[in-house]
Every structure is written in C-alpha cells, then in structure tokens.
Legacy VTK file of the C-alpha trace (Angstrom):
# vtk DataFile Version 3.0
C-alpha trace
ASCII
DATASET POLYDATA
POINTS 160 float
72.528 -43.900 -40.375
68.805 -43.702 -38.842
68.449 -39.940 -40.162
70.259 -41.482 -44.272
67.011 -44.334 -43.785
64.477 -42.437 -42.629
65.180 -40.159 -45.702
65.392 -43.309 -48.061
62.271 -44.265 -46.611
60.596 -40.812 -47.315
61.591 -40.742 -50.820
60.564 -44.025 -51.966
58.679 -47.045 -50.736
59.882 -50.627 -50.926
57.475 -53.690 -51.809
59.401 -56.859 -50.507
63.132 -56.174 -52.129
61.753 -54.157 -55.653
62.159 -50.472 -54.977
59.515 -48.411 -56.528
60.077 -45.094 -58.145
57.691 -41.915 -58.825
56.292 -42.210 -62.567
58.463 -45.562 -63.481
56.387 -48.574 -64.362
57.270 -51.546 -61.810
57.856 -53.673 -64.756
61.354 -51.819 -65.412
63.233 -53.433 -62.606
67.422 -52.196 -62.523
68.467 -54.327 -64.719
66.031 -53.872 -67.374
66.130 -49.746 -66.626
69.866 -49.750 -67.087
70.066 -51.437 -69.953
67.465 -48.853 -71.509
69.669 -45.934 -70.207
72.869 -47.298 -71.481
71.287 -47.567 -74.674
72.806 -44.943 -77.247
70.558 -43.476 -80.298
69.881 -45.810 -83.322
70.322 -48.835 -81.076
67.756 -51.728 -81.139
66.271 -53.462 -78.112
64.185 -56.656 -78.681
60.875 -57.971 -76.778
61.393 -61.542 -77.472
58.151 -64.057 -77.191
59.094 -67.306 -75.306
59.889 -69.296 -78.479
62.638 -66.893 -79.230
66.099 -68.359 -78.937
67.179 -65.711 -76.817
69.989 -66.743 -74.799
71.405 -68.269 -77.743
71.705 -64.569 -79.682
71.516 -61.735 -76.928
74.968 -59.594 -76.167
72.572 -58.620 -73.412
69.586 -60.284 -71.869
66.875 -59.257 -69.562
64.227 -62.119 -68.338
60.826 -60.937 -67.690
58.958 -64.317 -67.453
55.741 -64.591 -66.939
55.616 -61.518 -68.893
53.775 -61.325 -72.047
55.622 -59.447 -75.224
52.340 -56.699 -74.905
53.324 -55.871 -71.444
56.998 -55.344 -71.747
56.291 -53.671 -74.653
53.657 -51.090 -72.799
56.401 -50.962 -69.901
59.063 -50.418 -72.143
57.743 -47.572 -74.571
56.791 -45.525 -70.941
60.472 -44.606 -70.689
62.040 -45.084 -74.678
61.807 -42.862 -77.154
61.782 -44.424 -80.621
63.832 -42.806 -83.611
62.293 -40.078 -85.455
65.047 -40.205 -87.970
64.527 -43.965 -89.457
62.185 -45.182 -91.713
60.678 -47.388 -89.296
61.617 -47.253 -85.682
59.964 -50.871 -84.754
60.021 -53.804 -86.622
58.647 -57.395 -86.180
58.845 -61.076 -87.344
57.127 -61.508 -90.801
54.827 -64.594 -90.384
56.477 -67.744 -92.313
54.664 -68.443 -95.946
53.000 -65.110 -95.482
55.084 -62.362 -95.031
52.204 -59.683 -95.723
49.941 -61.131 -92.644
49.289 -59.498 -89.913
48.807 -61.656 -86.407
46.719 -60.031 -83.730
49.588 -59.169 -81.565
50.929 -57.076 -83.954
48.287 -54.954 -84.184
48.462 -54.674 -80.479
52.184 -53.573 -80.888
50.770 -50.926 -83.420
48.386 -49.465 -80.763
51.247 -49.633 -77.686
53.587 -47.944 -80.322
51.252 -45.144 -81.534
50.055 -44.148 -77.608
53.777 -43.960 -76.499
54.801 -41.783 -79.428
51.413 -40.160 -79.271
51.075 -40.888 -82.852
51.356 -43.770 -85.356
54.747 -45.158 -85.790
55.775 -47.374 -88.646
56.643 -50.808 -88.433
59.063 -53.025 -90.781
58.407 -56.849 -91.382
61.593 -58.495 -91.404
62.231 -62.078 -92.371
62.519 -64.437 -89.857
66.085 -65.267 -90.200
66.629 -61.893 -90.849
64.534 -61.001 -87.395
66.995 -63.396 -85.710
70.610 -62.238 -87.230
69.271 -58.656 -86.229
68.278 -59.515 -82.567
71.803 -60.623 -82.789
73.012 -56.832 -83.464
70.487 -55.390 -80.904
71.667 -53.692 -77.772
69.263 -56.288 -75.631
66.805 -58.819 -75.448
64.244 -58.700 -73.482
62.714 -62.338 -73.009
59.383 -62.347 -71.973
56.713 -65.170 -71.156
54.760 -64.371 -74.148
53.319 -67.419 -75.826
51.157 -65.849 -78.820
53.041 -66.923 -82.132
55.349 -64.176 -83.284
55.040 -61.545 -80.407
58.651 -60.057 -81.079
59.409 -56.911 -81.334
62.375 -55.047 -82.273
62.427 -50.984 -81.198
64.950 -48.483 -82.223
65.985 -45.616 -79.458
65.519 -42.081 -80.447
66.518 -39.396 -78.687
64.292 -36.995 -75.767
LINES 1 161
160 0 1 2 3 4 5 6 7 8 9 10 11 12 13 14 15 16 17 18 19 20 21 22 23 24 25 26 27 28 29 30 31 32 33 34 35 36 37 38 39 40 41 42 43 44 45 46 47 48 49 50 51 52 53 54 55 56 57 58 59 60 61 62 63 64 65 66 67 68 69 70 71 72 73 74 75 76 77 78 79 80 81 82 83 84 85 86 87 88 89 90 91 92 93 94 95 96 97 98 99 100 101 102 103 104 105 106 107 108 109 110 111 112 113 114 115 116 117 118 119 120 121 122 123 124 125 126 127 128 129 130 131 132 133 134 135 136 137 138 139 140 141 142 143 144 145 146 147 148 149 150 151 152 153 154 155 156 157 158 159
C-alpha cells in the first residue's frame, strides 16, 4: 500500500481533493472530462451563460460556477476536437430583434475557436428558441457563471 502511494504520489500531485494531470487544464475536473470522452462524433456540448435555463433542458449537466462562458470555452477546446465534416462546428444564440449582431463575447468565442483548431472555424447563429430546443439534443451542458448577455455556445465533436 505505501509502495501503490508513493507511486500515485510520483505520478501526479494533488491540490486539496482536485487531482491534477500532465497537459490537462484544471478547469476539466472528472466529471466535466468524462463527459467530453464519452462524447461520440457529431455530438453537441453546450457552454451555457448563467441566464441559461440549464437544468431545465440538459440530459447531462456539468456546473462550473463562477466560471465565465470564455473560460470553459478556452478549457474546453484544449481537449475537443470540433467537426471538420459540418458546415459549422460551433454555433451560438442569435441576439433577439437582431439576429445579424454580433456581441463582444462572440467574437471572443471566434478567437478561442480559431487558436484551438489552429485556424478559423465557422460559427452558425441559431434562433433563440431554436438555441434552446437544440441544447435540449446536446450531449451536455456545461453551466457556467458567465453573466455577459448571450455567452452560449454550442460545439460539435470531431474526431482526433
């Protein structure tokens, strides 16, 4: 048992309960990680901002309070590949009464998209009750803390 720790120990390093791994942004926590690997080509995942009714329309949830939509977004694209093989692998919430507008955040989703995929990656404006009946198809939700008006996000899983 001492020789199994010490070798746990040697391999990884522990910060209060969260175990950290080699290359793995600390964000991705297990639950959040296995959802991502359980995920199967051409499904969705959605970074929802705190306004989202999230429990209300994930199969699967993952809470990452306190979190902004930016950050999971930066945390999750580190691990995700997005599908090569769809018009548009990420999609977000068109803004009510002006569906061709473009809110700051989603120009920051452009940027975390394009250095991920190390190139530019189209994005889809969906409807907003559109957005929400297809959150309701997606694999996961990911809830964060993000308080910007329409910082959700939906990504679509390629494959390595």
């Amino acid at each position: 048992m001492v020789a199994a720790r010490m070798c746990h120990d040697a391999a990884a390093s522990t910060v209060g309960d969260a175990l950290m791994l080699k290359g793995i942004d600390p964000l991705l926590g297990p639950d959040l990680l296995r959802v991502l690997a359980a995920m199967g080509h051409g499904d969705e995942i959605v970074i929802a901002d705190a306004n989202f009714p999230a429990e209300a329309n994930a199969r699967r949830l993952v809470r990452l309070d306190g979190v902004d939509a930016t950050r999971a977004a930066e945390a999750i694209l580190s691990v995700l590949p997005l599908d090569e093989y769809v018009d548009a692998p990420a999609a977000v919430m068109a803004v009510v009464e002006n569906p061709d507008a473009e809110v700051p955040i989603v120009a920051e989703f452009r940027r975390i998209a394009a250095v991920a995929h190390r190139q530019p990656v189209t994005f889809e404006r969906v409807e907003r009750f559109a957005f929400y009946e297809r959150a309701r198809r997606a694999f996961a939700i990911v809830a964060t803390g993000e308080r910007r008006p329409y910082g959700n996000l939906v990504l679509t899983k390629g494959v390595l």
